[in-house]
N, C-alpha and C positions, 0 to 999 in steps of 0.2 A: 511416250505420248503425254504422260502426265505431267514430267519436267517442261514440256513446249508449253502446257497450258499455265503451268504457274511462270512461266515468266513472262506469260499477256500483264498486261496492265490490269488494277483490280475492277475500275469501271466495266472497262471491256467482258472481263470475265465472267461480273456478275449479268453486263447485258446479254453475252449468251447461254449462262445460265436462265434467268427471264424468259429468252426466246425461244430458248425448248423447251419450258412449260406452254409456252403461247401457241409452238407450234405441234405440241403434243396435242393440246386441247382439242383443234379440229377435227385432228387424227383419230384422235379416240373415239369421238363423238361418229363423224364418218363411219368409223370400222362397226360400231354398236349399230348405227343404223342398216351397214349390210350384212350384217350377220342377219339383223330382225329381218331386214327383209325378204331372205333370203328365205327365211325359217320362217313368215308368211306363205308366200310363195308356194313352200313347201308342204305346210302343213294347214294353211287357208285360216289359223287361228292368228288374233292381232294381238291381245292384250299380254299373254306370258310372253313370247316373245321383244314387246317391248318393256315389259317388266324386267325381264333377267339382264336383258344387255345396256339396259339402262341403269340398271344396279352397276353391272360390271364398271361400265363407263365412270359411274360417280366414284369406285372403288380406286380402280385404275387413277381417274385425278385428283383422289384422296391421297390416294401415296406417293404423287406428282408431287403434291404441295409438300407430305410428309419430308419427301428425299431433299425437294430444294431446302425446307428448313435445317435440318440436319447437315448439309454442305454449307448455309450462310452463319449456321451454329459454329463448325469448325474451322471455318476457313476466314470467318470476321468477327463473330461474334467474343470468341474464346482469345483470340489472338488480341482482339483489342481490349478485356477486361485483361489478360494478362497485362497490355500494354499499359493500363490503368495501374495495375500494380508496380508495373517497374517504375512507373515516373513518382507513384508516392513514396516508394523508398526511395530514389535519387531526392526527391526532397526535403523530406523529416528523418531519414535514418540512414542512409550510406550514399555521400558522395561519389564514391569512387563505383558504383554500381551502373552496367547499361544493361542493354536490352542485348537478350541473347540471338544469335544466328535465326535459331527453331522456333523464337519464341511468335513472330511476327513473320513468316517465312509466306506466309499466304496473301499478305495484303503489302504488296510490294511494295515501295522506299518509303513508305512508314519510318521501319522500324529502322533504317541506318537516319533517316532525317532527325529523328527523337536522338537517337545518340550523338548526333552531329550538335543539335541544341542543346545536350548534356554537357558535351564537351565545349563547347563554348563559356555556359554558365557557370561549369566548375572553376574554368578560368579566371572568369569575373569573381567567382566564389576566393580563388586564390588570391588574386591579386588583393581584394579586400581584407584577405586575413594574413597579408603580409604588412599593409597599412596599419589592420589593427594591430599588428606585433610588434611594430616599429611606433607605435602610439604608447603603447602599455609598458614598453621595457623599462621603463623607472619605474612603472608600479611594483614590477616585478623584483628590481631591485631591491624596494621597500621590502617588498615581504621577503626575500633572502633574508634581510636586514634583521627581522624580527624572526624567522626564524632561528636563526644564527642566536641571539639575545634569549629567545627563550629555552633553548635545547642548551646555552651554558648557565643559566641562571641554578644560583647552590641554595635556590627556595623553591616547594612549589607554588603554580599559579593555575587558578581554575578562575573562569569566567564564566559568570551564569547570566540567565535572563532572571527574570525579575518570582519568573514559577519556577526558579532553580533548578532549569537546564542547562544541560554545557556548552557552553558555545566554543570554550578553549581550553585545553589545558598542555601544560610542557611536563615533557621524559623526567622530568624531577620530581612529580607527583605521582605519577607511576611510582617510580622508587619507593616515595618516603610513606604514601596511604600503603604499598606494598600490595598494590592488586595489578590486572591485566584486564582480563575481558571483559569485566563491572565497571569501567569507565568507557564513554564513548559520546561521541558528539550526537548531539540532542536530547540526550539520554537522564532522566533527573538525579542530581547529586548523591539525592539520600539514598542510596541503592551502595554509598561506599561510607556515608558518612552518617551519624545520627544526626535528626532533626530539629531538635530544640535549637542550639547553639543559633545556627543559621537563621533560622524564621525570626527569632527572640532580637538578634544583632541586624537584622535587613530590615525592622520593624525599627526600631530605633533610628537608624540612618535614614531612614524614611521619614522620621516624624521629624528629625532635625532640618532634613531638606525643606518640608513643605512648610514650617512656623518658620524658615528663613535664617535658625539659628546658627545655622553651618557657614552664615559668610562671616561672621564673628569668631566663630567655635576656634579653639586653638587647631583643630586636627581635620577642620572642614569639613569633610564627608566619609572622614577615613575613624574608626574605633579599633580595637583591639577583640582579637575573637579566640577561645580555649573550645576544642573541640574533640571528639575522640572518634575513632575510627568504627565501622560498623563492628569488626569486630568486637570492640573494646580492649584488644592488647597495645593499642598505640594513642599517645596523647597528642596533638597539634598543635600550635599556638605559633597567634601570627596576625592577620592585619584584614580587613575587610572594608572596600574603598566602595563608594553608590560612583556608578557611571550614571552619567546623561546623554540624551541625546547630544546630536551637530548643533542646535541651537541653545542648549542648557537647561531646557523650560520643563523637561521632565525626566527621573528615571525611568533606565530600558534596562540593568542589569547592573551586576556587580561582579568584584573583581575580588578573590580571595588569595592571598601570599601567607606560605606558612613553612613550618619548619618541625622536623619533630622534637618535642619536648618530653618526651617519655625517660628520657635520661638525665637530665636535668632537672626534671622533678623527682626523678629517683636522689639522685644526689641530694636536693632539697631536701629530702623526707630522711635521706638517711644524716644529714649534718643536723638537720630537725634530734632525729634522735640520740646520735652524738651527744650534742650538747644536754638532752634531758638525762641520757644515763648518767655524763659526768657528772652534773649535778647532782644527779640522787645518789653516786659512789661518791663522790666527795661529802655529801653532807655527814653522814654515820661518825668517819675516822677523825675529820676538821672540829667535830662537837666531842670527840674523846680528848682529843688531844688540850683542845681548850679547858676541858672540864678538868682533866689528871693535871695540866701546868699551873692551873688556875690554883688545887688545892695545893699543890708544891710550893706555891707561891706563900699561899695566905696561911699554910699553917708548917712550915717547914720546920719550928721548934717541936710541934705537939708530936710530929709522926716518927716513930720509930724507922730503924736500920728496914727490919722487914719490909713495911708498909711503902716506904721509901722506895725500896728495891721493886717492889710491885709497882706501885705509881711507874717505874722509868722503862720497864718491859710493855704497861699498857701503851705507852709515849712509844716505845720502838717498835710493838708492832703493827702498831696505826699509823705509823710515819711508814712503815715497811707495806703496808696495802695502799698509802696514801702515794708509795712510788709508783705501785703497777698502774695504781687507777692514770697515773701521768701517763704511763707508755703508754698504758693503751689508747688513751686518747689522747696523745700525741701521731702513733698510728694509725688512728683512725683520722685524726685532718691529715695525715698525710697522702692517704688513698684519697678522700675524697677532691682534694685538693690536686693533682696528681690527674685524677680521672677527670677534673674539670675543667682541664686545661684542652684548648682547641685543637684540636687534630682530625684530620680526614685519611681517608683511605690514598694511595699516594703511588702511583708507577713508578720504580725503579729508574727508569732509565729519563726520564721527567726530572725528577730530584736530582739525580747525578748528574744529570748536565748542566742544570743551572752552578754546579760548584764546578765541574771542569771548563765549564764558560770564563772563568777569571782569571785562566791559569794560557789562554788562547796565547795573551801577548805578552807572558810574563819573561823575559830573556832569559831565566834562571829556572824555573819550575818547570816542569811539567806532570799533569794530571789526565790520566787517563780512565775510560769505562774499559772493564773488562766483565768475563761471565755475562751469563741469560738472566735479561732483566725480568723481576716478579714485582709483585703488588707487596707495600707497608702502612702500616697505619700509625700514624708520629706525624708532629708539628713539622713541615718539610724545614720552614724558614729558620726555627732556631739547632735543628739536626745538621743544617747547611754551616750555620756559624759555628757549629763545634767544629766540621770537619777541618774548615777551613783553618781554624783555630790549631788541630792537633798539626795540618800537614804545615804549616808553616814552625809551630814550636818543632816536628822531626827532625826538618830543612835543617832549621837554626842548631839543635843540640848536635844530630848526626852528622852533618853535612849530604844531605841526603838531597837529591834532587830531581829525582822523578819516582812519581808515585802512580798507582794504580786504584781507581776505589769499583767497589762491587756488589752487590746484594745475592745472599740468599735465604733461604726459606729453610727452617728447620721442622720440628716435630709440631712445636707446640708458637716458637717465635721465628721471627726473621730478624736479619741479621745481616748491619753495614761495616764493611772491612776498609780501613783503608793499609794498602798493601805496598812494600819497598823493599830493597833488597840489601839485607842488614843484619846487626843485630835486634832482638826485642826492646821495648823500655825500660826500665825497670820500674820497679812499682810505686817507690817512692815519687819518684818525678816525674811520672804519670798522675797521680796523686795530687803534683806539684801545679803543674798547667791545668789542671780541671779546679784549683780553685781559684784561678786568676778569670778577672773579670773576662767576655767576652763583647766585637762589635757594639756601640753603641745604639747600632739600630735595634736590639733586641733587649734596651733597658738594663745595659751593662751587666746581664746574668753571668755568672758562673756557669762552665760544662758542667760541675756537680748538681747544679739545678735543673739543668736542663734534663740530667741523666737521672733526677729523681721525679720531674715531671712526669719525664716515660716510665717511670718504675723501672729503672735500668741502671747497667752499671757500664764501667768499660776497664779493658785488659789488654794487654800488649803479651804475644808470644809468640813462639817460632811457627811457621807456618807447615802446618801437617806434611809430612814427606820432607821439609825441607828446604832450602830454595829460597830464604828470606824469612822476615816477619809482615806483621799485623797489629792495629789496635781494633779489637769490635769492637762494636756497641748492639746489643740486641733491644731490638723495638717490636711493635705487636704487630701479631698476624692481621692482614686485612678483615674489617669486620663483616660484610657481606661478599659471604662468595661468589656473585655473581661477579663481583668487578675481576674477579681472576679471568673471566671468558670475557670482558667487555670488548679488548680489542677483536674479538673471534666473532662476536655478536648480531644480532639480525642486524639492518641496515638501518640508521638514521629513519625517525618517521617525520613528514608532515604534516599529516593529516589530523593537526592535532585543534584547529582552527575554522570555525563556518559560521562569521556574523551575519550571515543572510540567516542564519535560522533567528535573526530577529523578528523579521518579518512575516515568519509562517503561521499559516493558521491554527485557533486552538488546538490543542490538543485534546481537548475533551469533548472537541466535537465528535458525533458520527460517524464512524469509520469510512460504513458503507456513503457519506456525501460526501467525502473529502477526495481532494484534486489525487488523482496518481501520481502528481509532480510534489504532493505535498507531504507522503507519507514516508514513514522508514521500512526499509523493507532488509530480514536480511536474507541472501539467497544461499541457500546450500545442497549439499549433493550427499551422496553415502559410497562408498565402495563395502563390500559381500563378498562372503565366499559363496556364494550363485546368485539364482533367481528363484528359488521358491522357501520363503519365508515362514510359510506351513511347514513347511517338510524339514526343518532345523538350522537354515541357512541364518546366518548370523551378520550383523555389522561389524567391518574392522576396519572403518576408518570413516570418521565424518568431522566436515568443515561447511564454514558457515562464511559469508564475508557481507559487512555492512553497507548499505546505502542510505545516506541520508541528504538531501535537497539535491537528488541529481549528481550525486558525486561518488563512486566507491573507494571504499575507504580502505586501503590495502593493508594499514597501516591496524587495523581494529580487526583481523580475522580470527577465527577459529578452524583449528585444525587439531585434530585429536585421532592418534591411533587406539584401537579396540582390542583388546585380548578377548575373540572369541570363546574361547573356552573348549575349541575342537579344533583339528585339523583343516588347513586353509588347501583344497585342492588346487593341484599345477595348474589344472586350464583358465581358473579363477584366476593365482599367480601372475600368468601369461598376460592377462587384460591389465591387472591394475598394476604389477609390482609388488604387493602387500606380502610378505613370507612369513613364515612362524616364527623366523629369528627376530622377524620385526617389532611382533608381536607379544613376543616372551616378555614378562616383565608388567606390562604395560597395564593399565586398569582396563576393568570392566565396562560393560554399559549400565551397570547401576551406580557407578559414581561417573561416568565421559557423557550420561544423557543428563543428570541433573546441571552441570553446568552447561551443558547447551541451550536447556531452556534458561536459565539465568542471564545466558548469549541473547538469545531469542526476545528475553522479555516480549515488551506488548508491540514489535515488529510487525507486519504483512510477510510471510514467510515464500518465499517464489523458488523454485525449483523446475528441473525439465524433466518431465513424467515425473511429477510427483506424486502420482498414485504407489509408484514402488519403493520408493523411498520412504512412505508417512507408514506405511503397512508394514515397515520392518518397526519404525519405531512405534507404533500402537499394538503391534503383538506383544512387546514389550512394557505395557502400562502397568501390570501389576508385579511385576518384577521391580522394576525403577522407580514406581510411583510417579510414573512420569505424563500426564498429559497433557499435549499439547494442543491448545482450542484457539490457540490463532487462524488471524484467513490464510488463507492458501490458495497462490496464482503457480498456474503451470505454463510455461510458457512453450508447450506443446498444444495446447489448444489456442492460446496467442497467437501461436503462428498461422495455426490452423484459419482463423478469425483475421487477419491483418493479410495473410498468402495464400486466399483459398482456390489462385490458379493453378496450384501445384501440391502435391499428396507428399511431396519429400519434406519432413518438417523434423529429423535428426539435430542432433545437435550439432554435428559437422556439415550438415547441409545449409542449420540457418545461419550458422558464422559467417559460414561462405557467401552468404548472400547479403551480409553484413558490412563483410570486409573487415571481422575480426576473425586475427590470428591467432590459433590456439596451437602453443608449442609442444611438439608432440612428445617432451620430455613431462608434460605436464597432463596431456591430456588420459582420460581416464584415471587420473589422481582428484579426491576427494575436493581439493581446493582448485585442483588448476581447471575442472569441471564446472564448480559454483562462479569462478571467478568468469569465465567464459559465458557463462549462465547469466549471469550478473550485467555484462557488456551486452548481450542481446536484450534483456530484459530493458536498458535502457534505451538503445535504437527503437522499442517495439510501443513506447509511451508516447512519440509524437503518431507514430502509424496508428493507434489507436484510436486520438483524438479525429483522425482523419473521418477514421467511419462511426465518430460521434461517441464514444465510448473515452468520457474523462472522468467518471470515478469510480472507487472502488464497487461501490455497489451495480455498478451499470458492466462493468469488468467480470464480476462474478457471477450474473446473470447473462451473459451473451455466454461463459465458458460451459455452465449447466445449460442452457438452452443446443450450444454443441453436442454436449453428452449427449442430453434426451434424442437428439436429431442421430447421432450415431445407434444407439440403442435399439431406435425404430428401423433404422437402414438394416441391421443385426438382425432382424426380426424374415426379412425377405429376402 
């Protein structure tokens, strides 16, 4: 019965809805009046009689009207605020989103017409963002372009705005400042770098722009800038340029290129001292020796045999302290000298092909890579002319004609073989070829230069087991260990670039007045060995991941496993993956929470049910020293506020309704949670604005106004 009435039309159904009110009315009224009269009649009394059944009456059409609202409640009212809600998220937050079967099932072709116009606009919505993609693809090229440019540049570069934010920086300044989660876009410089240098040198280039003297100036808007790291164990030095705007007429930030100098002012300071020791050991022996030849000189009648003999012992053993003071400081500009010569960290198999590259067309030679290539640290370009150098002297003396070269990694050095099957050199003419000049493109050196450059030598002998010989040459072990895992390494980032944060509003405005589209927020989650945090339950895994101007930055997250400090239960296990083996090892939450708040900095912090999350880490405040007095949006009451036709507001419910996909190799992992988190948080900024809610302060007041409103529903 009920399916025949919902498939009337909705008119229809509300006009006989309508009409059985209309025609209960009479009904009612009728039957009240014969009862009364009835019970006149009977009992010869008028006034209780019409009293009671006219009560009844009003009762009866009181819950007339009750029922019809309660049916135009659920069968139009509900179904069309829902329908309100599906079309403002087809609009500001998920495309690909319709209106469901249930949702609209009582106010018949509504709800396929609305999807039918869905589908239509999406269309139009496609085609337009095929126009726009086919418009943009040479922008996009550009930025490949620069990408490309700045992930190989062998300087860093940091771009800042003019309050020394960062608007840019490239994978080479990671490296050389030696930090990770303390850089990040929009984020202010001095958090990695000390202060002075910058304010002092942007003050300057400023004052040259505005008196004009920079269209003259030899160096235009660009100076020279010495800086050190916040830590203070690394020095900088490098270059500091004033950008302008598109029209010239005023600076909007600057552009810093640097390099590290921490080694090269070592070397300074130690040729610095060099040079003062020599001089203070030379001076002593060079004023003996002058003074004993001087008196030899001017009184060699007066002085006896003895005297004589003394004078030429004090002459020999000043000239004998006068040799060492030589070596040693011959030795020492040899290291300094030696250590200051250019060389980078160097892939094996990079180096060795640029020398078997030359041997491609040679009729006569061949050169091959053999062995598992590692990481060296040596000049590539003049280690390539020696090789080249020794395989063609083999060629020629041995008659030798095909070689083999290889690298490996020892205890302390690495070490380049080239390899043939022969006898050894022998030493002398080994000896012989390393001091003939080598390629003119490398300033006609000798191999023994080159081999004292590197602090190294080289040796010709039978090859271990047998089977040929070998000349090495050992060179130094790569200087940062990470380049051993580089090839193994996270993925190339982009996200290293946002000049729209030129545009954004202060930062020292008002939190609570500032646009939701204008703030950084970063969003994170926690995984636990349970749910109750009173009762011992601990963090063992928390990640963070940034958003700044509408972008997440996949590229700037945090993610940190926890050692508990207790037994991480199976059924816990089972949700997130987290085990004790994972664990073992791993720090604390009194050193994995202070750097999240460093993460954190002065962020909007957003999380899904973040009541359970902030209660594990404020249990935790006097332990870590840790509190956290950022805002905090939960985007469980978001949803609540943006979806209040529906009570399903999980996190797998509101992706769904998002139409983001949360891979289930990821979900209930600390990151792959925030980052999920992070993707709804942003769908949930223009639904906001919808129902008037665009800043933070008006954000956080509609969320406590939910609480309070929950609270009191609690109450009954």
């Amino acid at each position: 019965m009920l399916e025949r009435i919902e498939r009337l039309g909705l008119r229809l159904r509300l006009f006989l809805l309508f009409g059985l009110i209309l025609a209960a009315i009479p009904l009612v009224i009728a039957g009240a009046f014969a009862l009364a009269a009835q019970r006149i009649l009977d009992d010869g009394e008028l006034t209780a009689p019409l009293v009671l059944f006219g009560g009844l009456a009003v009762m009866v059409l009181v819950g007339l009207v009750v029922w019809a609202w309660m049916q135009v409640d659920d069968t139009v009212a509900k179904p069309l605020l829902a329908l309100v809600r599906d079309v403002q998220t087809f609009l500001h937050a998920n495309p690909r989103h319709r209106v469901g079967d249930q949702t609209a099932r009582h106010i018949g072709q509504l709800a396929p017409s609305i999807n039918e116009l869905m589908n239509e606009i999406a269309a139009a919505r496609s085609d337009l963002e095929h126009r726009v993609e086919h418009a943009t693809r040479a922008q996009r090229i550009q930025r490949r372009h620069l990408e490309a440019v700045l992930r190989d540049l062998n300087e860093g570069v940091v771009y800042c705005t003019l309050d020394h934010h960062i608007l840019l920086y490239n994978r080479m300044a990671l490296h050389i400042l030696h930090v990770s989660g303390e850089i990040g876009l929009g984020r202010e410089i001095f958090a990695i770098v000390d202060r002075p240098p910058f304010v002092n040198t942007l003050e300057r280039l400023t004052n040259r722009f505005s008196s004009g003297r920079y269209k003259q100036h030899r160096d235009h808007l660009m100076t020279g800038i010495v800086f050190a790291s916040k830590c203070g164990r690394h020095v900088l030095q490098g270059k500091m340029t004033l950008a302008l705007d598109e029209t010239g007429s005023h600076p909007v930030g600057y552009v810093v290129t640097f390099s590290d100098a921490t080694r090269h002012l070592q070397r300074l300071a130690s040729g610095e001292r060099l040079l003062r020791e020599g001089i203070e050991g030379f001076r002593r022996p060079v004023a003996n020796l002058r003074a004993a030849s001087e008196l030899l000189a001017q009184d060699a009648e007066v002085l006896d045999a003895a005297d004589r003999a003394q004078f030429l012992q004090v002459i020999a053993a000043e000239a004998a302290e006068l040799s060492v003071r030589i070596e040693e400081l011959a030795a020492g500009h040899h290291d300094i000298v030696s250590s200051s010569w250019p060389m980078t960290d160097v892939y094996s198999d990079n180096l060795l092909s640029c020398l078997t590259r030359r041997y491609h067309d040679n009729p006569v030679l061949r050169c091959d890579i053999t062995g598992e290539p590692t990481w060296l640290h040596c000049d590539s370009s003049t280690i390539i002319e020696l090789m080249d150098h020794l395989i063609r002297k083999v060629a020629e003396d041995a008659g030798i004609d095909t070689f083999a070269v290889r690298a490996e990694t020892g205890a302390s050095r690495s070490y380049v073989d080239l390899v043939w099957s022969g006898p050894p050199i022998p030493a002398g003419r080994l000896d012989d070829w390393l001091a003939l000049p080598l390629a003119p493109g490398v300033g006609s050196m000798t191999g023994r230069e080159v081999l004292e450059h590197h602090k190294s030598a080289a040796w010709s002998n039978t090859l271990p087991g047998g089977g040929g010989a070998r000349i090495r040459i050992p060179v130094l072990a790569p200087v940062d260990a990470h380049t051993a895992q580089a090839t193994h390494g996270p993925p190339i980032r982009f996200e290293f670039y946002d000049f729209d944060l030129l545009k954004r509003v202060d930062a020292s405005a008002d939190l609570a007045t500032r646009s939701l589209r204008d703030l950084s927020y970063v969003v994170f989650d926690t995984e636990t060995t349970g749910l109750e945090p009173s009762e011992g339950d601990e963090i063992v895994s928390i990640a963070g991941v940034r958003i700044v101007n509408g972008r997440i930055l996949t590229g700037e997250t945090f993610d940190e496993l926890v050692n508990p400090g207790r037994r991480i239960p199976s059924r816990s296990v089972k949700v997130h993956g987290v085990t004790d083996a994972l664990v073992a090892g791993k720090p604390g939450l009194d050193v994995v929470l202070p750097r999240f708040r460093d993460y954190v900095a002065n962020s909007v912090m957003v999380a899904h049910n973040a009541a359970f999350d902030l209660r594990f880490i404020a249990l935790k405040e006097k332990q870590t020293g840790v509190r956290l007095a950022n805002p905090v949006l939960d985007t469980v009451l978001l949803s609540a506020l943006v979806h209040d036709h529906t009570k399903l507001h999980t996190l797998d419910a509101v992706a769904e309704r998002f139409s983001i996909d949360i891979p289930p190799e990821t979900r209930h992992t600390a990151l792959g949670d925030a980052l999920a988190t992070a993707g709804v948080f942003l769908r949930m900024i223009e639904l906001l604005e919808v129902r008037g809610i665009r800043t933070l302060g008006e954000a956080l007041r509609a969320c406590e106004s939910l609480v309070e409103l929950r609270r009191s529903q609690s109450r009954y």
